[in-house]
KOLSE-376171 format. One record per atom (N, C-alpha, C): residue in one letter; x, y negated, z. Coordinates in steps of 0.1 Angstrom, whole numbers, padded with zeros to 4 digits, always signed. Example, Ala and Ser with C-alpha at 12.3 -4.5 7.8 and 13.67 -1.06 7.14 Angstrom:
<recs>
a+0132+0057+0078
a+0123+0045+0078
a+0132+0033+0078
s+0128+0022+0071
s+0137+0011+0071
s+0129+0000+0079
</recs>
This chain:
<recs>
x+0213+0530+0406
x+0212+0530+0421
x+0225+0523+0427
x+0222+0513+0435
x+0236+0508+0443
x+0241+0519+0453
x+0251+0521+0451
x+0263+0529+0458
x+0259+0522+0476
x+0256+0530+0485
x+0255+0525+0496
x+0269+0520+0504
x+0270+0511+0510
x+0282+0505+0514
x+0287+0515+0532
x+0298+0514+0531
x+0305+0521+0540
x+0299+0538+0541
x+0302+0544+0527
x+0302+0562+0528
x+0308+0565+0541
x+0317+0562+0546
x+0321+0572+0556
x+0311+0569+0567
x+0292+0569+0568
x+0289+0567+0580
x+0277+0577+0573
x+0282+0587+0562
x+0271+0595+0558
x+0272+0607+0569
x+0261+0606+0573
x+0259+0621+0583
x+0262+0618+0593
x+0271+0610+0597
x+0273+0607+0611
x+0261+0610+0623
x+0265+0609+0633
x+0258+0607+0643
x+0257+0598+0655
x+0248+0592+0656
x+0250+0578+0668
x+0236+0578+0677
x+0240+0576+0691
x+0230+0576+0701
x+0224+0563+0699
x+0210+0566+0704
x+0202+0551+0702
x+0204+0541+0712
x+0210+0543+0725
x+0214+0534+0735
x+0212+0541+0749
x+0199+0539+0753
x+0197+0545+0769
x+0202+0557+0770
x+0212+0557+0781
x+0209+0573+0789
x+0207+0573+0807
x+0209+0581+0808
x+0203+0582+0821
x+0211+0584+0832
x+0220+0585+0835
x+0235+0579+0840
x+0235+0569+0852
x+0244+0565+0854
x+0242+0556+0866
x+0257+0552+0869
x+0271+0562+0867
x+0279+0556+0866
x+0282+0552+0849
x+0285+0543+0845
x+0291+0538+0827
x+0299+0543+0824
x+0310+0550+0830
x+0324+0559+0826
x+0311+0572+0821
x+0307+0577+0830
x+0302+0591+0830
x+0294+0589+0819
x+0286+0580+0811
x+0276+0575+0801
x+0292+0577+0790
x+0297+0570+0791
x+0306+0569+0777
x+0314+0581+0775
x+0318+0591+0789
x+0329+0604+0782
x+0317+0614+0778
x+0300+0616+0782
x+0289+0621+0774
x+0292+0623+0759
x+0288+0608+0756
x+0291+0602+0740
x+0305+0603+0735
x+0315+0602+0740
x+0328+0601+0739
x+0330+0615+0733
x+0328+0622+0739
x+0332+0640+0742
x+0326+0649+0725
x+0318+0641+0722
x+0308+0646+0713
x+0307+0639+0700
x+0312+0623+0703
x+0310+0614+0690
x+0320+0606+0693
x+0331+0606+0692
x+0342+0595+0694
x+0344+0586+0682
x+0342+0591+0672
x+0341+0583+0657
x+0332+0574+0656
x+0320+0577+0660
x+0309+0564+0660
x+0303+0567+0675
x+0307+0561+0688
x+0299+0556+0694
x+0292+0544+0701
x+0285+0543+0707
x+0273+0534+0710
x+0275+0531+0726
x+0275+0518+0727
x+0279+0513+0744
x+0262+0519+0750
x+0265+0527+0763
x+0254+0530+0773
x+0247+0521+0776
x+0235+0520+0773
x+0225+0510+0785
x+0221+0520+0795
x+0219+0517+0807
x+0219+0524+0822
x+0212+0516+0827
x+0195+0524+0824
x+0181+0519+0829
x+0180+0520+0844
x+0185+0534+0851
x+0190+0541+0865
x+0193+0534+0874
x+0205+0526+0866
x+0218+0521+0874
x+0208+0507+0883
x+0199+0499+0876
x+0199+0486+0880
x+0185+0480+0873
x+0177+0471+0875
x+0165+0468+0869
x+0173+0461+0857
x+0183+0450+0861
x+0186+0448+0852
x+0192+0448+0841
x+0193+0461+0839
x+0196+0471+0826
x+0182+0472+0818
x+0169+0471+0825
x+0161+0476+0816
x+0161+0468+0802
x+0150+0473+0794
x+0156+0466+0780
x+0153+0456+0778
x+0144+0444+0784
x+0138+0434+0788
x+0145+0424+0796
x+0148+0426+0806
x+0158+0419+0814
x+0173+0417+0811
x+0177+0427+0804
x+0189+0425+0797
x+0193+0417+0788
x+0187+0416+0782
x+0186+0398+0772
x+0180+0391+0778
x+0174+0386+0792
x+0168+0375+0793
x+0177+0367+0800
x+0190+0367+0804
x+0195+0355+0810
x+0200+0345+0799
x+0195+0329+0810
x+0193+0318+0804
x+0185+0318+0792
x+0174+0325+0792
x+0164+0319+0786
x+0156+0316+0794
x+0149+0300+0789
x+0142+0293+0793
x+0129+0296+0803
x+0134+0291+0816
x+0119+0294+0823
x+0117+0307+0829
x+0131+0320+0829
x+0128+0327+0827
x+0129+0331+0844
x+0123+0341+0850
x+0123+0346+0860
x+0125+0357+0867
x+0128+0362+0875
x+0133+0378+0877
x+0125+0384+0896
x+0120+0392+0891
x+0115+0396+0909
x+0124+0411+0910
x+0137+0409+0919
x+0141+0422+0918
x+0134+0431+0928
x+0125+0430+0938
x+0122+0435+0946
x+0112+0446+0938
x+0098+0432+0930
x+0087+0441+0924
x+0088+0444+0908
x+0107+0443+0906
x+0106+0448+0894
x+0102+0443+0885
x+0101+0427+0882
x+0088+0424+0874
x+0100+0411+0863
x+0097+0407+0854
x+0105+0396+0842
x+0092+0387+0839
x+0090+0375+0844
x+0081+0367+0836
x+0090+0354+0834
x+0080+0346+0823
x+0089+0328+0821
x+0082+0321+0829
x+0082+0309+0839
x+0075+0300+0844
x+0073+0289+0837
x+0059+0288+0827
x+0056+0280+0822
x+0054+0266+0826
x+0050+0265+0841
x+0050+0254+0853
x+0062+0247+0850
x+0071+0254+0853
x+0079+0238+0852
x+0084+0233+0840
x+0089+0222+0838
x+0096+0214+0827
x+0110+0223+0823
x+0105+0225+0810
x+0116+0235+0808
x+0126+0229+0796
x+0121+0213+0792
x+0126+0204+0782
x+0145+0210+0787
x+0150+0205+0800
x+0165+0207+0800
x+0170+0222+0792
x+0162+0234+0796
x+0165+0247+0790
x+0163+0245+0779
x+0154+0244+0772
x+0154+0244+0760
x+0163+0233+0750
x+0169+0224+0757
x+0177+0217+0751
x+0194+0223+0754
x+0197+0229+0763
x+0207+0236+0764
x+0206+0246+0755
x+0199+0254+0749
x+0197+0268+0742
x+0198+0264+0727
x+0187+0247+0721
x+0195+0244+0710
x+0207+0239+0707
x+0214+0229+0720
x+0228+0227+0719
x+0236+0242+0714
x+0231+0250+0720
x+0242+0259+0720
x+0240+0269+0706
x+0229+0268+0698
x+0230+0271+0687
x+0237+0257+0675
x+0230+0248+0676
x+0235+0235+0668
x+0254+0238+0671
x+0257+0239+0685
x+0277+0237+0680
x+0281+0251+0680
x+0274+0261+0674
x+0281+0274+0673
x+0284+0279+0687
x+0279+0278+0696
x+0287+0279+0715
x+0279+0298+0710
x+0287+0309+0705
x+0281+0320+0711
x+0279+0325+0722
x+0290+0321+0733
x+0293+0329+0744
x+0273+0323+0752
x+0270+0309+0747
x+0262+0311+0753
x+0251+0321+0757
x+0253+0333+0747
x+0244+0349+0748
x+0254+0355+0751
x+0260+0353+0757
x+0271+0361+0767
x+0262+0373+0779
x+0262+0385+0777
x+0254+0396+0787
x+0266+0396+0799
x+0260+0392+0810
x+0268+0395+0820
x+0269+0411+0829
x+0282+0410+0832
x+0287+0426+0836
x+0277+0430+0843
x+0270+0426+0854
x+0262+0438+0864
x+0249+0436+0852
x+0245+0428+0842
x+0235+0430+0829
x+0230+0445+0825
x+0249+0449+0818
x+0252+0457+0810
x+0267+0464+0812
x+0264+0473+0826
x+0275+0480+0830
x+0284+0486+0821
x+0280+0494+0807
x+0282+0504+0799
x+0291+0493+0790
x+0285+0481+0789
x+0294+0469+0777
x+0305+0465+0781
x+0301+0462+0797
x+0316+0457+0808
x+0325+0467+0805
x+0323+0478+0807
x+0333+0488+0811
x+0343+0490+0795
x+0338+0479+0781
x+0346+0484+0774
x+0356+0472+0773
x+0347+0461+0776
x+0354+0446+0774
x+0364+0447+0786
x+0363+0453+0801
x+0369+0452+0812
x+0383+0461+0807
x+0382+0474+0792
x+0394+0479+0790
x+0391+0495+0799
x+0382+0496+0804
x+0381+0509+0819
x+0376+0520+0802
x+0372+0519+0793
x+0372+0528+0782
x+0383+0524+0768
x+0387+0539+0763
x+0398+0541+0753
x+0388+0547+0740
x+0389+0541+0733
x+0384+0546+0718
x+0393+0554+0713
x+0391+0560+0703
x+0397+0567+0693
x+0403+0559+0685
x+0414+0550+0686
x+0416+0537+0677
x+0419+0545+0659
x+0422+0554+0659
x+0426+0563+0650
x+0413+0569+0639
x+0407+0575+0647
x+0393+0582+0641
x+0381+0571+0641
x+0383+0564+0651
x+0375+0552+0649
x+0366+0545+0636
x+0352+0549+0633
x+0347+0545+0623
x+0342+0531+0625
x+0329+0534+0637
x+0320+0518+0637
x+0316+0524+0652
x+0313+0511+0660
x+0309+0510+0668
x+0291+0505+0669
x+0284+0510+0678
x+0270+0505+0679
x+0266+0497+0688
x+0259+0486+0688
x+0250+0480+0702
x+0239+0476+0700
x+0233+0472+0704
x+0217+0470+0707
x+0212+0459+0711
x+0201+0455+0707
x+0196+0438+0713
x+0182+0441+0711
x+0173+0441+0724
x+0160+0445+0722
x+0150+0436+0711
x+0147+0436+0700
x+0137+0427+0695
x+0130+0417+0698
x+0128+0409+0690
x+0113+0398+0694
x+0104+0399+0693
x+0098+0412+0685
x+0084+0411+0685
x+0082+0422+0702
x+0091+0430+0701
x+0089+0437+0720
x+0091+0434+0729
x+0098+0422+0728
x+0105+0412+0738
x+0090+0404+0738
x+0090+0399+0732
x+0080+0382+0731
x+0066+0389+0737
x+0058+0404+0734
x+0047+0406+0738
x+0049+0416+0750
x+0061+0419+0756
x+0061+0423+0766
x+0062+0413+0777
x+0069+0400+0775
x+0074+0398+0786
x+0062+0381+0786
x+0058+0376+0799
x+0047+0366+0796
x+0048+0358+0802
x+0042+0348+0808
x+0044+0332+0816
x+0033+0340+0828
x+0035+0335+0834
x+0027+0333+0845
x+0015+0334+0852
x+0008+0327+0833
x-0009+0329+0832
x-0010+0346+0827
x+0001+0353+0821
x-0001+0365+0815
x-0004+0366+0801
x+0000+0355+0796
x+0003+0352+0782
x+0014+0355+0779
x+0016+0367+0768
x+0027+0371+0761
x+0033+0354+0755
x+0047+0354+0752
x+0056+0347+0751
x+0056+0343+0738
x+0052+0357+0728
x+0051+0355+0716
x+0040+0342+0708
x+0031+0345+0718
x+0017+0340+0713
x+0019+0322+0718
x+0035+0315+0722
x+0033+0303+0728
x+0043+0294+0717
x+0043+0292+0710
x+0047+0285+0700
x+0065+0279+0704
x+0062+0271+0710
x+0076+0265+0716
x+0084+0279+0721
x+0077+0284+0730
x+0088+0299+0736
x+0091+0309+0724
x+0079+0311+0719
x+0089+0321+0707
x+0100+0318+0697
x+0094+0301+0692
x+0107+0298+0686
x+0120+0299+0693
x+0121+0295+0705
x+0132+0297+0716
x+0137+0309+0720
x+0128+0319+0716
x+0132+0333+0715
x+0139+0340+0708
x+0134+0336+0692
x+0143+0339+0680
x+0155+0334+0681
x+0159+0319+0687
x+0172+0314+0688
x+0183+0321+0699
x+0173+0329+0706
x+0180+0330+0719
x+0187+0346+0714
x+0172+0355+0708
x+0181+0366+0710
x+0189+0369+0696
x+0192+0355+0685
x+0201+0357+0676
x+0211+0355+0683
x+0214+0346+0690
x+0225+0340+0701
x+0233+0357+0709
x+0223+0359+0713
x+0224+0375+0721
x+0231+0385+0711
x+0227+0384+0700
x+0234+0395+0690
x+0244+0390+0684
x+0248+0378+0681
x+0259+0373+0677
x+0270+0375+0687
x+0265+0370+0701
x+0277+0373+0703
x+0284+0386+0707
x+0275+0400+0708
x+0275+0411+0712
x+0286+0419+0698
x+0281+0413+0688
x+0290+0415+0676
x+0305+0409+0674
x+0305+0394+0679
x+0322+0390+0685
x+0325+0399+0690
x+0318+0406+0704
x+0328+0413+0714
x+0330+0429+0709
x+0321+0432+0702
x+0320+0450+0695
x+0335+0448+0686
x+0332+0437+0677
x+0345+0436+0668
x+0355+0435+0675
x+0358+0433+0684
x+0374+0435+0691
x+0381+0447+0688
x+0372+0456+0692
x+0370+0471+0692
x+0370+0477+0684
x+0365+0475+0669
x+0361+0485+0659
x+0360+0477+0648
x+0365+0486+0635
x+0368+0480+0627
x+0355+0475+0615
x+0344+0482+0622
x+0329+0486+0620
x+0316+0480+0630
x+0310+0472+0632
x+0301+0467+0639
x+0286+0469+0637
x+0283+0478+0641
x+0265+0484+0641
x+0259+0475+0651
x+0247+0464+0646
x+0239+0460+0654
x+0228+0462+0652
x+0217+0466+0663
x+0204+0475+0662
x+0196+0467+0668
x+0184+0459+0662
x+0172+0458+0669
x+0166+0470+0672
x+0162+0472+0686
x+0152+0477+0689
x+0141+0471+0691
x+0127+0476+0684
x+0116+0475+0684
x+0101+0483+0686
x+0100+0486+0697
x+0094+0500+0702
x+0078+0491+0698
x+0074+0480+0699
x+0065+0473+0701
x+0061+0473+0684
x+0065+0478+0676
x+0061+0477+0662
x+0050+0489+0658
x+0051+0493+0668
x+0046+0510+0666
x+0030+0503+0671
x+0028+0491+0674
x+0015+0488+0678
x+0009+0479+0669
x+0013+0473+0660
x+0013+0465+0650
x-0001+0468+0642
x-0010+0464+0640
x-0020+0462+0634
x-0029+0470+0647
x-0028+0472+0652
x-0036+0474+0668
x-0046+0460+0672
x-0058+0460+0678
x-0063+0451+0686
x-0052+0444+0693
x-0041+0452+0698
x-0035+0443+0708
x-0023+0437+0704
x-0024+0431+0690
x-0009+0422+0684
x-0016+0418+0676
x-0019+0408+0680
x-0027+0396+0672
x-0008+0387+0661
x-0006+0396+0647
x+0007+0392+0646
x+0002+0392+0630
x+0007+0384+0622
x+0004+0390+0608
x+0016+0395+0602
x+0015+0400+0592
x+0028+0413+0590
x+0037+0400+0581
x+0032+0388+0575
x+0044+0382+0577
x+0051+0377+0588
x+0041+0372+0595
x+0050+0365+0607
x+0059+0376+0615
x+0054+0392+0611
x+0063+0401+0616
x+0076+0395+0611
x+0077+0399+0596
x+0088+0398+0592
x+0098+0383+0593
x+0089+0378+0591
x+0100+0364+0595
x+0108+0364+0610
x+0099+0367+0619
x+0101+0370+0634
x+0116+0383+0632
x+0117+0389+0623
x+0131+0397+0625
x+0141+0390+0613
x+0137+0385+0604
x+0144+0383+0595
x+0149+0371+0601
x+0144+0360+0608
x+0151+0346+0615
x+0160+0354+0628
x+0158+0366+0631
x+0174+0367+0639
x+0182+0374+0634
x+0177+0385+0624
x+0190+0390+0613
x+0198+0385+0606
x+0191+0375+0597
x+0195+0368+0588
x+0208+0364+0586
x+0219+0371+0581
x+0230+0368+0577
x+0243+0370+0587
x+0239+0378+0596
x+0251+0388+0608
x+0259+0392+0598
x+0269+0390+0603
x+0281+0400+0601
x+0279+0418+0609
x+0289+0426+0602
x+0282+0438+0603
x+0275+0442+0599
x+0266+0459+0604
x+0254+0460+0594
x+0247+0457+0605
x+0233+0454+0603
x+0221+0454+0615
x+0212+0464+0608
x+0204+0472+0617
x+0198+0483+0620
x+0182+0477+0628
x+0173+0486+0626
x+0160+0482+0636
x+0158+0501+0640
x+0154+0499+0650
x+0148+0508+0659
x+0138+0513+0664
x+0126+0520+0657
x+0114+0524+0659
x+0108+0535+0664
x+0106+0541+0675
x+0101+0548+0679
x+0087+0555+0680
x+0079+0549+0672
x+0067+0554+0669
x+0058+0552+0654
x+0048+0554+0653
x+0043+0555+0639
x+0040+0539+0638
x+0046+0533+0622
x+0047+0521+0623
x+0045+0516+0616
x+0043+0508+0611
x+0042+0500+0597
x+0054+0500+0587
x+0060+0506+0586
x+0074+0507+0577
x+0078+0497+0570
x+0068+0493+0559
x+0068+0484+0549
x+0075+0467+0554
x+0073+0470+0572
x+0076+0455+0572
x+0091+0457+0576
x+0091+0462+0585
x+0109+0459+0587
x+0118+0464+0571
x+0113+0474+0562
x+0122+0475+0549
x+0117+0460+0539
x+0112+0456+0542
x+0104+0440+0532
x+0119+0429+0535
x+0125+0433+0548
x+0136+0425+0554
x+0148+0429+0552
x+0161+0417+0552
x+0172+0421+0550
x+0180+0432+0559
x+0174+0434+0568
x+0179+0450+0575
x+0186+0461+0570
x+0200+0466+0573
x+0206+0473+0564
x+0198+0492+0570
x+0197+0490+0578
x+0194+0507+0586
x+0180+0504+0588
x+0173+0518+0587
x+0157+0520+0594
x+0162+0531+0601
x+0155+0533+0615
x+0159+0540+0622
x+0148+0551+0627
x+0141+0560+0627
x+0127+0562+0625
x+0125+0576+0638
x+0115+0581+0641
x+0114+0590+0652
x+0113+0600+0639
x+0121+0606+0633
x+0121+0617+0624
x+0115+0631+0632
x+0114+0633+0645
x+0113+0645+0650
x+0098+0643+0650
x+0094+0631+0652
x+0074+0632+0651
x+0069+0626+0643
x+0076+0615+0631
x+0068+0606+0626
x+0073+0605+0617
x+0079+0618+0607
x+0081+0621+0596
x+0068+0612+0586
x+0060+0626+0586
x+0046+0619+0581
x+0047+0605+0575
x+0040+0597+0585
x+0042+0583+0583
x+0052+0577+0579
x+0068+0579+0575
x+0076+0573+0569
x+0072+0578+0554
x+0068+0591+0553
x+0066+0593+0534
x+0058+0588+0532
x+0050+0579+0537
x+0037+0575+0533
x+0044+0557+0523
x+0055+0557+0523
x+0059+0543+0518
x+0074+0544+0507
x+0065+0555+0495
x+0081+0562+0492
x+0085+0552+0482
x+0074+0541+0477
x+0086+0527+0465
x+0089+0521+0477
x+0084+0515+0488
x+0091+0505+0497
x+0107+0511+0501
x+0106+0526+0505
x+0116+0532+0508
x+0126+0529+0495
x+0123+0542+0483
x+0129+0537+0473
x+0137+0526+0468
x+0130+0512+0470
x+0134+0502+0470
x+0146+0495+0483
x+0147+0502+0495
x+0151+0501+0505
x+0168+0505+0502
x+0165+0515+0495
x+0179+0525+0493
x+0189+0518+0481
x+0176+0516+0468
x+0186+0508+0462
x+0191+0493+0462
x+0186+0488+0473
x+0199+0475+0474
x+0207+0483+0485
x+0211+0492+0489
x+0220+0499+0494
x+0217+0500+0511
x+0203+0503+0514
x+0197+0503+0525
x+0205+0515+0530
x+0205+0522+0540
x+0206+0534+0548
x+0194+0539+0563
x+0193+0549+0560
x+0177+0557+0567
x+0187+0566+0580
x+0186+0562+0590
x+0196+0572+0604
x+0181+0577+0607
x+0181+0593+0604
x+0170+0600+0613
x+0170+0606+0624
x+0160+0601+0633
x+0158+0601+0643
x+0152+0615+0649
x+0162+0629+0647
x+0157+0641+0646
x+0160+0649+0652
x+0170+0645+0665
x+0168+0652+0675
x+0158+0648+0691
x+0151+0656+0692
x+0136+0651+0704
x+0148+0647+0717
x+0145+0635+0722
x+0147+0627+0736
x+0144+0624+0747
x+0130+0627+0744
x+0122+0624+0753
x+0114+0634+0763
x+0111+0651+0755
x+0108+0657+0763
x+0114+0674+0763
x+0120+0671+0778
x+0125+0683+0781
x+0124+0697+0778
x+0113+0702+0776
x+0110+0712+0766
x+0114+0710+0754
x+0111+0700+0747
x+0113+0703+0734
x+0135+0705+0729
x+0142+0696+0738
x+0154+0694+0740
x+0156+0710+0740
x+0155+0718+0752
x+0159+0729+0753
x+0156+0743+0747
x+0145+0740+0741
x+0138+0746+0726
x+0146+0747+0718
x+0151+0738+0713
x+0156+0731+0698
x+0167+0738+0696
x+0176+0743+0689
x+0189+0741+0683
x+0192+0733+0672
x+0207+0733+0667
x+0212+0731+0657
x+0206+0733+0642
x+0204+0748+0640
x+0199+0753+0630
x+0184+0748+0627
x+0175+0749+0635
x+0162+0744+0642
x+0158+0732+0635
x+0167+0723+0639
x+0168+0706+0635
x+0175+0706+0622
x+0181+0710+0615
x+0186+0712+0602
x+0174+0712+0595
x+0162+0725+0599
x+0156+0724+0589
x+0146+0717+0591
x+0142+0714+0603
x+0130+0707+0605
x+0138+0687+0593
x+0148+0685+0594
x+0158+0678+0587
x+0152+0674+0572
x+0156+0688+0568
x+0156+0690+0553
x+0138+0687+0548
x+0129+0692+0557
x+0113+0690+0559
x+0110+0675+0558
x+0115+0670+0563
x+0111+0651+0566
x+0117+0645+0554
x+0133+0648+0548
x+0136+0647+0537
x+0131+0651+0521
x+0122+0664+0520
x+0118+0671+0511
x+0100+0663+0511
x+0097+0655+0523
x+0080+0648+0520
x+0085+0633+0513
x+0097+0629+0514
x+0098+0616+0502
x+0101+0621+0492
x+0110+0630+0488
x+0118+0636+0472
x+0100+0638+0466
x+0098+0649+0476
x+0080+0650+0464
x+0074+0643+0461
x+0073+0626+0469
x+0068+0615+0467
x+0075+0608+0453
x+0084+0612+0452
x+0091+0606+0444
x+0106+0597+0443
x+0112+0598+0460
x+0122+0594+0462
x+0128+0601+0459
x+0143+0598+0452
x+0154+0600+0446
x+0162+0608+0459
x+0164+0623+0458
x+0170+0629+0468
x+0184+0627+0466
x+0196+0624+0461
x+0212+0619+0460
x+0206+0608+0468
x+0200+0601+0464
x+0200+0583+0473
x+0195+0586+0489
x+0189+0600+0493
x+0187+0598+0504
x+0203+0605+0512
x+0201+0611+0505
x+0217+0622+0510
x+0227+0615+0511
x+0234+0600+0503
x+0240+0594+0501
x+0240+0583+0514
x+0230+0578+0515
x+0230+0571+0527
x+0220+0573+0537
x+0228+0580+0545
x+0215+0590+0560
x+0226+0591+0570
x+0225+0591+0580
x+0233+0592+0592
x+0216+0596+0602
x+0222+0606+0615
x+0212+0614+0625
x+0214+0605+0635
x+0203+0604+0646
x+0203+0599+0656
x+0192+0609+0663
x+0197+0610+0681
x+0181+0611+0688
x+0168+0602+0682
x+0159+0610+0685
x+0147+0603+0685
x+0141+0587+0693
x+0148+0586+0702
x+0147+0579+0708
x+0159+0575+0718
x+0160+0567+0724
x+0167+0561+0740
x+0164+0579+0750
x+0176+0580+0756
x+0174+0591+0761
x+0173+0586+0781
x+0174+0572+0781
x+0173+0571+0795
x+0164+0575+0808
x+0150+0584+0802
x+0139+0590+0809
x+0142+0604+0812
x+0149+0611+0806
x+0152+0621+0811
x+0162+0626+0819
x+0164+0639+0824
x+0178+0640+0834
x+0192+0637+0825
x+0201+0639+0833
x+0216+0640+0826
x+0219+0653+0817
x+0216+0669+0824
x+0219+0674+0816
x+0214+0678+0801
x+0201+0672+0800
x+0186+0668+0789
x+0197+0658+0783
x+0201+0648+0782
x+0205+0641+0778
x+0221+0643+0769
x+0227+0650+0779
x+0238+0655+0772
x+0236+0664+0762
x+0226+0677+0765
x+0224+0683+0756
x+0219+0678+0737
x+0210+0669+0742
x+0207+0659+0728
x+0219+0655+0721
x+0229+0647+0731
x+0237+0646+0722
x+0249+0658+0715
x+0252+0669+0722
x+0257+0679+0717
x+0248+0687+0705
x+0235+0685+0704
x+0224+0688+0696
x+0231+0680+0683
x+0231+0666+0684
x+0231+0654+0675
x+0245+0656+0669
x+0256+0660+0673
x+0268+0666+0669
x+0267+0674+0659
x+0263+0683+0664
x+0264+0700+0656
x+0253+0697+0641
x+0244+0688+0643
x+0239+0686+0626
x+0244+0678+0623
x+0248+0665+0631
x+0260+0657+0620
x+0268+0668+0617
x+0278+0673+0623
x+0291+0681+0615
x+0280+0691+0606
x+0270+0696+0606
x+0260+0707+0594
x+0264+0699+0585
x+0255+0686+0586
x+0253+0681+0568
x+0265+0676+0567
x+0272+0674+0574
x+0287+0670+0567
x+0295+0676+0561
x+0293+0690+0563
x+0298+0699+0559
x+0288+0701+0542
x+0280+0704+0542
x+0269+0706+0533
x+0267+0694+0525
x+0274+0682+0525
x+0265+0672+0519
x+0280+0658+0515
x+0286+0665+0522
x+0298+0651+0520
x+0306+0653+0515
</recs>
């Protein structure tokens, strides 16, 4: 078995991105207060539309359009978009990263670390986290004009893949200033629909469509899945993390225990997603102990499958189940003080 790379992120704990916030200080002393070792810059859905996860990567991509009144992100297929698109491969052809530069009112939570207004732990400081919404959730959510997903237009998606490697490259220049550790996370909530009527995608073109903007980052890169999903494709890719809703969709992740297997030993790492996010009952229900074992339950349906329990124990780090930006503040904090107390359990028990 390959020894998984960077032990010290076993058990850890790291928020998946959204909270529900509105000032970015108040979003980072949350996280700060509870995880200073590994935390994750706030996206602040609240604060501004264009926080949401959509519009936040979309500047300077081609065609692209914004209605802040009705809230709405489409591309304008209508006009000649030859100049955009030749700016976007200039700027891949001479290495220009800043051209995926997120601007401050974008990503308040990012400003506030590059602006210097947040203090790390430079000391205890493991790895920092950030996030870049995917292409396959990006490309079928957002659409031209006729209401044609973006994905399904040949020219635009390839311009997609270029754009939001661009986006994560350079998010990882700026994270490395900061940490001596750089976690970069596709999120892809849109995978969880994947062999549906409504993703006309084939499971390779999945995989190429993540593997052409992973492909060879510095740092580890991570994907992000919040619902029951096809597993097999995002682990088929060089992806170092799967990130999975362990609180509901246990199940379906044991259902792929050589893909997994095989995941671990090129030195994959599995962050479960096991504390609930999304619904306020379940948040204030829960404890520490609660989630432990519901933990050891999600971990104990691969080992019976046949997965090698040291290889999962060896590389696992906890996350909420999801973005916590839908719920209130005090729901939110509690998650992560939740997400705390089993990281330090199994770290105590397991490290």
């Amino acid at each position: 078995m390959t020894a998984p790379p960077h032990p010290e992120l076993q058990w850890r704990g790291m928020t998946v991105g959204s909270l529900p916030h509105t000032d970015p200080l108040a979003a980072w002393n949350a996280t700060l207060r509870h995880l200073p070792e590994t935390p994750t810059w706030p996206q602040l859905p609240r604060r501004s539309f264009l926080e949401n996860m959509y519009v936040q990567y979309s500047e300077r991509f081609p065609g692209v359009v914004l209605d802040m009144e009705a809230e709405k992100i489409q591309v304008d297929r209508e006009r000649d978009l030859t100049p955009e698109l030749e700016q976007l491969y200039m700027a891949e052809i001479e290495n220009d990263i800043g051209y995926g530069a997120v601007s401050d009112e974008y990503a308040a939570g990012l400003a506030a670390l590059m602006r210097g207004k947040v203090k790390l732990d430079s000391n205890g400081l493991i790895s920092l986290k950030g996030q870049v919404t995917g292409p396959i959730s990006w490309g079928l959510t957002v659409t031209d004009t006729a209401l044609r997903p973006v994905l399904y237009d040949d020219t635009l998606a390839d311009a997609l893949v270029r754009h939001l490697r661009l986006k994560m490259r350079w998010q990882i220049e700026m994270l490395s200033r900061h940490s001596p550790l750089v976690i970069a996370f596709l999120d892809e909530p849109y995978l969880a629909s994947y062999g549906s009527a409504y993703v006309a995608l084939s499971r390779e073109q999945a995989i190429e469509l993540l593997e052409s903007v992973v492909k060879g980052l510095p740092g580890m890169i991570g994907l992000h899945c919040c619902g029951n999903t096809e597993w097999p494709i995002p682990l088929s890719t060089s992806i170092d993390i799967i990130n999975l809703d362990a609180y509901g969709y246990a199940d379906s992740f044991a259902l792929y225990p050589e893909e997994v297997s095989a995941f671990l030993e090129r030195g994959g790492w599995i962050a479960w997603g096991i504390v609930p996010s999304q619904d306020e009952e379940a948040i204030a229900r829960e404890t520490v102990e609660s989630l432990v074992k519901r933990l050891h339950e999600a971990i104990d349906k691969l080992v019976e499958k046949g997965v090698d329990r040291d290889a999962i124990m060896q590389a696992s780090f906890v996350t909420p189940s999801c973005g916590m930006g839908t719920v209130s503040v005090p729901a939110a904090e509690r998650v992560i003080e939740l997400l705390a107390g089993v990281s330090e359990f199994m770290r105590k028990e397991y490290t």
